[in-house]
C-alpha positions in Angstrom: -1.3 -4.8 -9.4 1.5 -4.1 -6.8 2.3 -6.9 -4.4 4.1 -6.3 -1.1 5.6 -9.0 0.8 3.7 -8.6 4.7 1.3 -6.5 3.2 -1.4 -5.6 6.1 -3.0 -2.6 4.1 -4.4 -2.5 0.6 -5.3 0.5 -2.0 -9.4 0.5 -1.9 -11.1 -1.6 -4.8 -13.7 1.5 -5.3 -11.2 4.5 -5.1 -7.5 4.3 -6.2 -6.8 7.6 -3.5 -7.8 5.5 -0.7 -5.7 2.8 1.2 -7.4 0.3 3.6 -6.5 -1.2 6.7 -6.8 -4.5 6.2 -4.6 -6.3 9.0 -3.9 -3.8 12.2 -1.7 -1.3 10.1 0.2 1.1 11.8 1.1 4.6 10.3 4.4 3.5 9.4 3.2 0.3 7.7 1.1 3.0 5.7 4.4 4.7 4.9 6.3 1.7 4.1 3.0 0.7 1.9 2.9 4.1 0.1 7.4 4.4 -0.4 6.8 0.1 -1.7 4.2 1.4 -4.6 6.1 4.7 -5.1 9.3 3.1 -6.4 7.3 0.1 -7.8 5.6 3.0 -10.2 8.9 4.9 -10.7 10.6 1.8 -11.7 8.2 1.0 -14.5 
């Protein structure tokens, strides 16, 4: 599990392709949600 601090979006609990709005996301807190689990996965 990846936690983000602020998170407002969530990857889906069905499909791991899918993100889900969860809060009022914007695109860019899709981007900054997609970059936060990017280096959280490179880093491991």
């Amino acid at each position: 599990m990846i936690k983000v601090v602020g998170v407002v979006a969530e990857v889906s609990k069905k499909h791991a392709g899918f993100i889900v709005n969860v809060d009022h996301a914007t695109s860019t807190d899709y981007l900054d949600f997609i970059r936060s689990m990017q280096e959280t996965v490179k880093n491991k």
